[in-house]
TORFI-114838 format. One record per atom (N, C-alpha, C): residue number from 1; residue in one letter; atom name; x, y, z. Coordinates in steps of 0.001 Angstrom, whole numbers, plus 500000, padded with zeros to 6 digits. Layout:
N
   num   residuo   atomo        u        v        w
   NUM         A      CA        X        Y        Z
...
//
This chain:
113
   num   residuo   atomo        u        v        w
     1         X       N   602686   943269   524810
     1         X      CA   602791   944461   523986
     1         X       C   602249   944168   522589
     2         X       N   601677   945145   521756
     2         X      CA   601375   944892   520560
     2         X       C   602332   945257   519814
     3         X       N   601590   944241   518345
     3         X      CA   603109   944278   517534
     3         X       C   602606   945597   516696
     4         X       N   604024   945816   516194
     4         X      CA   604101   947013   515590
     4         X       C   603526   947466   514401
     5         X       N   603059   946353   513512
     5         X      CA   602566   946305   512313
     5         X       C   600549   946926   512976
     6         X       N   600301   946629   514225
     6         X      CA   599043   946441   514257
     6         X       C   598827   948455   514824
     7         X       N   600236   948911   514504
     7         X      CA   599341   950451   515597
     7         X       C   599180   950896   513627
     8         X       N   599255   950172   512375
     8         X      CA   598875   951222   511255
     8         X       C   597663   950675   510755
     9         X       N   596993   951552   509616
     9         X      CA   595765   950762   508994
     9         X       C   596223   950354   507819
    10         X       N   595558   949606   507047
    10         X      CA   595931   949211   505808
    10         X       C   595773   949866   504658
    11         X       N   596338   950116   503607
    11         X      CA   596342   951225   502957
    11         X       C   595392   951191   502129
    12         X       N   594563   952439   501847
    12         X      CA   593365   952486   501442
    12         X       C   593119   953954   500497
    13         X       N   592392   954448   499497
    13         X      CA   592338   955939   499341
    13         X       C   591737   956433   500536
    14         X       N   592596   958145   499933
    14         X      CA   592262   958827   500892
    14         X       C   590825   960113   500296
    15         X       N   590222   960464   500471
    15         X      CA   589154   961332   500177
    15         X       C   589043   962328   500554
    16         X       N   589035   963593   499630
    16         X      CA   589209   965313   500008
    16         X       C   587821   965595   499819
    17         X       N   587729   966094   500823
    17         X      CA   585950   966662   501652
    17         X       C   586143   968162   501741
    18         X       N   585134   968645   502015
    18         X      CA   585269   970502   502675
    18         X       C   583909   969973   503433
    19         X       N   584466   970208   504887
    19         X      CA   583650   970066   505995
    19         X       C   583775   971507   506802
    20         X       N   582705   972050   507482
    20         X      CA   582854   973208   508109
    20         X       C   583150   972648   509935
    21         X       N   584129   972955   510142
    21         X      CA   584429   972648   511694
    21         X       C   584679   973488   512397
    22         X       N   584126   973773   513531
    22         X      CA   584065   974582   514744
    22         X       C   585449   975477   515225
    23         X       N   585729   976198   515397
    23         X      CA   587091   976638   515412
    23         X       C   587649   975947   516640
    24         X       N   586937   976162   517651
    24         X      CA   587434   975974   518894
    24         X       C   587787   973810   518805
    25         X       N   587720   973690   517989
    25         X      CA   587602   972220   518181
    25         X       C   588754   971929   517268
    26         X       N   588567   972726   515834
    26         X      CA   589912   972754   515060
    26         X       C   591096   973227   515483
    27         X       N   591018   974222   516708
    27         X      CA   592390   974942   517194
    27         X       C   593363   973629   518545
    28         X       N   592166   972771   518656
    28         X      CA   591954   971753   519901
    28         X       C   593245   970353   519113
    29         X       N   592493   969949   517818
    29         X      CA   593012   969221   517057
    29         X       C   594425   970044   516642
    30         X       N   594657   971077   516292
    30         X      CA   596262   971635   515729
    30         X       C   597172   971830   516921
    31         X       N   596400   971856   518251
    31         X      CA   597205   971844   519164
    31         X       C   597996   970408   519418
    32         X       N   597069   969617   519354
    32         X      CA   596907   968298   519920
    32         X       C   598024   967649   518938
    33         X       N   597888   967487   517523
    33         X      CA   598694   967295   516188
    33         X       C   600227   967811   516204
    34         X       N   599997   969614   516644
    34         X      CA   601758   970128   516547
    34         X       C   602177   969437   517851
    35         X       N   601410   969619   519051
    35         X      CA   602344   969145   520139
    35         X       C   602006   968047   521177
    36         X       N   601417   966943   520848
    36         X      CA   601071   965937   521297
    36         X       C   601458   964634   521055
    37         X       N   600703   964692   519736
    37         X      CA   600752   963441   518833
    37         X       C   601282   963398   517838
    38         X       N   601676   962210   517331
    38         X      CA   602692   962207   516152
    38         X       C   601669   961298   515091
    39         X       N   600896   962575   514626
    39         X      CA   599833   962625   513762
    39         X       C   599417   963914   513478
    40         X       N   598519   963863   512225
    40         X      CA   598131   965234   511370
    40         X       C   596766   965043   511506
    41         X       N   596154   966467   511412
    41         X      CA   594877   966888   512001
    41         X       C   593547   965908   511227
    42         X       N   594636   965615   509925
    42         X      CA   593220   964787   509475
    42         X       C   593288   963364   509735
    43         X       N   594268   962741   509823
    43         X      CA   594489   961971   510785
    43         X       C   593718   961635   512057
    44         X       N   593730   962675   512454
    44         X      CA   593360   962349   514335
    44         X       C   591429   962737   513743
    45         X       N   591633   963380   512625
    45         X      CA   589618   963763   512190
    45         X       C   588878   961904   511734
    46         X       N   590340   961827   510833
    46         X      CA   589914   960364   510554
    46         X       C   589496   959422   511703
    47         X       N   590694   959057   512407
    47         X      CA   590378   958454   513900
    47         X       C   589202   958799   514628
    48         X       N   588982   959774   514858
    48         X      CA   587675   960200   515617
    48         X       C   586508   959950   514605
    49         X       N   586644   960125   513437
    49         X      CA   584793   959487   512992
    49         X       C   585160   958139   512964
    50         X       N   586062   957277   512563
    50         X      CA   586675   955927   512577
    50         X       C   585873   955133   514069
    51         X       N   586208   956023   515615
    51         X      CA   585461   955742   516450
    51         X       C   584263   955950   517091
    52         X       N   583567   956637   516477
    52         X      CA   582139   957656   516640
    52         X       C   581267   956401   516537
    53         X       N   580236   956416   517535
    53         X      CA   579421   954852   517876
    53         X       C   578202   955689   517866
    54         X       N   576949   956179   516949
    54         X      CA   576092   956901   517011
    54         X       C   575096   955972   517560
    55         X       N   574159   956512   518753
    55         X      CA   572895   955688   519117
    55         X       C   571783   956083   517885
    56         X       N   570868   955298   518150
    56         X      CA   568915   955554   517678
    56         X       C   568989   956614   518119
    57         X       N   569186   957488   519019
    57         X      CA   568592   959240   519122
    57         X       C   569930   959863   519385
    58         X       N   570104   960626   518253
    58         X      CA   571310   961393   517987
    58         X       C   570852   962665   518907
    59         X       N   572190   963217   519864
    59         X      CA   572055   964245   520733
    59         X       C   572747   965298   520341
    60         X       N   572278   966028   519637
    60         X      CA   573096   967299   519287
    60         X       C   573492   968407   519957
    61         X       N   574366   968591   520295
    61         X      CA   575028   969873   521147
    61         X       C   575280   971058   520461
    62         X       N   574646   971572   521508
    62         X      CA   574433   973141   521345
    62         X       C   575851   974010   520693
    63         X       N   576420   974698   520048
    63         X      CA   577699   975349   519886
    63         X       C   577183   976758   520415
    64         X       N   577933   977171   521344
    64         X      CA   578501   978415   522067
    64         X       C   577817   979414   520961
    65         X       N   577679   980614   521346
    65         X      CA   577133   981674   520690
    65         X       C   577674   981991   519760
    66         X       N   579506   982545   520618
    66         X      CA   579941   983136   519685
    66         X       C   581261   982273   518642
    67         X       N   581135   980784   518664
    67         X      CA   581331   980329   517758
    67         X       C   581498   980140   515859
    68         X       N   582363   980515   515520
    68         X      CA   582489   980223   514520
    68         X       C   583009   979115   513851
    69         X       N   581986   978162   512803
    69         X      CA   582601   977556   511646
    69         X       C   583299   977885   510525
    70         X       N   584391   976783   510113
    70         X      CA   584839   977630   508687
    70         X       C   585177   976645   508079
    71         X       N   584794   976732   507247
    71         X      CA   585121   975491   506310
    71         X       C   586442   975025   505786
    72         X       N   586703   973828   506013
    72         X      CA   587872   973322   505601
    72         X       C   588323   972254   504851
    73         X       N   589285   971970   504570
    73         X      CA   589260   970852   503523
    73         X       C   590168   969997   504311
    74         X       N   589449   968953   504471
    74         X      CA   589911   967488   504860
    74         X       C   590177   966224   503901
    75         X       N   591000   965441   504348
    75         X      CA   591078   964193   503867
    75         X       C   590766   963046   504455
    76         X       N   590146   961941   504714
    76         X      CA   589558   961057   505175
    76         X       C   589806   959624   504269
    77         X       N   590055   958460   504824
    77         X      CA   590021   957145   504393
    77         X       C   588618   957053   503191
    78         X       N   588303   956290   502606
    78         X      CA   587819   956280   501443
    78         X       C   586221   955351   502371
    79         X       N   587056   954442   503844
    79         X      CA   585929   953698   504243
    79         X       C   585330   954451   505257
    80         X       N   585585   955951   505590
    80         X      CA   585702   956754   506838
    80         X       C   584624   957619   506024
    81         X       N   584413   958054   504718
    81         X      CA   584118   958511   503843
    81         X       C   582274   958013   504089
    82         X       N   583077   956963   503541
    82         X      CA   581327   956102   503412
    82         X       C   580612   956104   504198
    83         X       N   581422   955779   505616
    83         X      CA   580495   955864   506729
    83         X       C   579910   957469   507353
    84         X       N   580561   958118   506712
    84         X      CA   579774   959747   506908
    84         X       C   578708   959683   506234
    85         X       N   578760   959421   505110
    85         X      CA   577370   959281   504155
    85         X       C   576364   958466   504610
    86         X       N   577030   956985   505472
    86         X      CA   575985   956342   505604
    86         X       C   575296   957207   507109
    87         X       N   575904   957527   507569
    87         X      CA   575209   958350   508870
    87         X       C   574609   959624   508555
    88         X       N   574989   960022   507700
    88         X      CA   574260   961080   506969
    88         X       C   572937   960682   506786
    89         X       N   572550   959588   505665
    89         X      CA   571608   959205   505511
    89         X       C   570760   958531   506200
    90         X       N   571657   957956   507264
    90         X      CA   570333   957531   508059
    90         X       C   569620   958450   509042
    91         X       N   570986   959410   509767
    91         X      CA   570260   960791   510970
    91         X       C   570101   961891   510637
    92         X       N   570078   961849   509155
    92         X      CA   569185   963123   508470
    92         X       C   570193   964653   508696
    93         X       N   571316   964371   508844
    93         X      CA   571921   965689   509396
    93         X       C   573078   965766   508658
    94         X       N   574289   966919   508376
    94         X      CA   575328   966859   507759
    94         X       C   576480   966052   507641
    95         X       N   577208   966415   507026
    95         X      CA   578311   965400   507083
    95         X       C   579211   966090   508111
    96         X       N   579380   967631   507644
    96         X      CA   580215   968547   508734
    96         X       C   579919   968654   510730
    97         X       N   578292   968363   510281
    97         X      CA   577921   967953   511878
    97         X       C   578179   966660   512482
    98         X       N   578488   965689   511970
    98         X      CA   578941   964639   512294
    98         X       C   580235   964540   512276
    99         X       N   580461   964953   511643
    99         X      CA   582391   965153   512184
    99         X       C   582956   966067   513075
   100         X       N   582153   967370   513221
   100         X      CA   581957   967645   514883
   100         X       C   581457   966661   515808
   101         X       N   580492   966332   515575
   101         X      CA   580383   965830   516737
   101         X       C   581347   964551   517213
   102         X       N   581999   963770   515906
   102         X      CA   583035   962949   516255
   102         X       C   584365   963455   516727
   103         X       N   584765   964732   516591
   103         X      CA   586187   965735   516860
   103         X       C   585736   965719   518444
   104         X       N   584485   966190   518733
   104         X      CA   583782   966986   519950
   104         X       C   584093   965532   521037
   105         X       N   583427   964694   520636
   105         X      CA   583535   963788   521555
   105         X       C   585180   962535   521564
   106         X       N   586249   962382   520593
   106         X      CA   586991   962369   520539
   106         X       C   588192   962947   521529
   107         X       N   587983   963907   521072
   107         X      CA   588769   965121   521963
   107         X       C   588403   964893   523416
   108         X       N   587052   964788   523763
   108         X      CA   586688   964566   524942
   108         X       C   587217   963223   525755
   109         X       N   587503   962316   524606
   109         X      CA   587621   960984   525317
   109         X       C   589108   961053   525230
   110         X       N   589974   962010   524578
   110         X      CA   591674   961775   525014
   110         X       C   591961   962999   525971
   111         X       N   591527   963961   526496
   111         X      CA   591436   964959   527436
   111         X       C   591152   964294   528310
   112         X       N   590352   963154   528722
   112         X      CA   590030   962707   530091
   112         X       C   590662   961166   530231
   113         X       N   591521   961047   529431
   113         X      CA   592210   959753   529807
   113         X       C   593122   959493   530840
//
């Protein structure tokens, strides 16, 4: 079993963003947060870009028609932060699209566990 000290991270700032996220993905995360996990939505946003492994050819997925974004204000680790920027800058694309796509595929990988 692991020890108990190892399920936290080490304490670090936290960083307030306004990212626009998908509804259907944000309603996915408040579900998941009120009645799942014993964690908060930015939390589980943190975790998911925390694990987001981007290849050389970024695959962007299509969002549904009638989809709406809305912008929201998040908080994120200060090193969770950086690494949006640095993926920003290297795949030329948003910060808000990359944190979809880390929610998107996140979500995907604890739905099919």
């Amino acid at each position: 079993m692991e020890e108990w000290y190892k399920r936290f991270y080490t304490k670090e700032k936290w960083v307030k963003k306004s990212a626009e996220i998908e509804g259907q993905l944000y309603d996915r995360l408040k579900e998941i947060a009120e009645k799942e996990l014993d964690a908060s939505i930015n939390k589980i946003i943190d975790a998911c870009v925390d694990n987001l492994k981007l290849e050389d050819k970024v695959v962007i997925y299509r969002k549904e028609k009638n989809e709406i974004n809305v912008a929201r204000s998040i908080i994120v680790r200060e090193s969770i932060y950086k690494k949006l920027e640095e993926l920003r800058e290297k795949y030329g694309i948003s910060i808000s699209k990359i944190i979809n796509i880390a929610i998107k595929e996140g979500i995907e990988k604890y739905d099919n566990r």
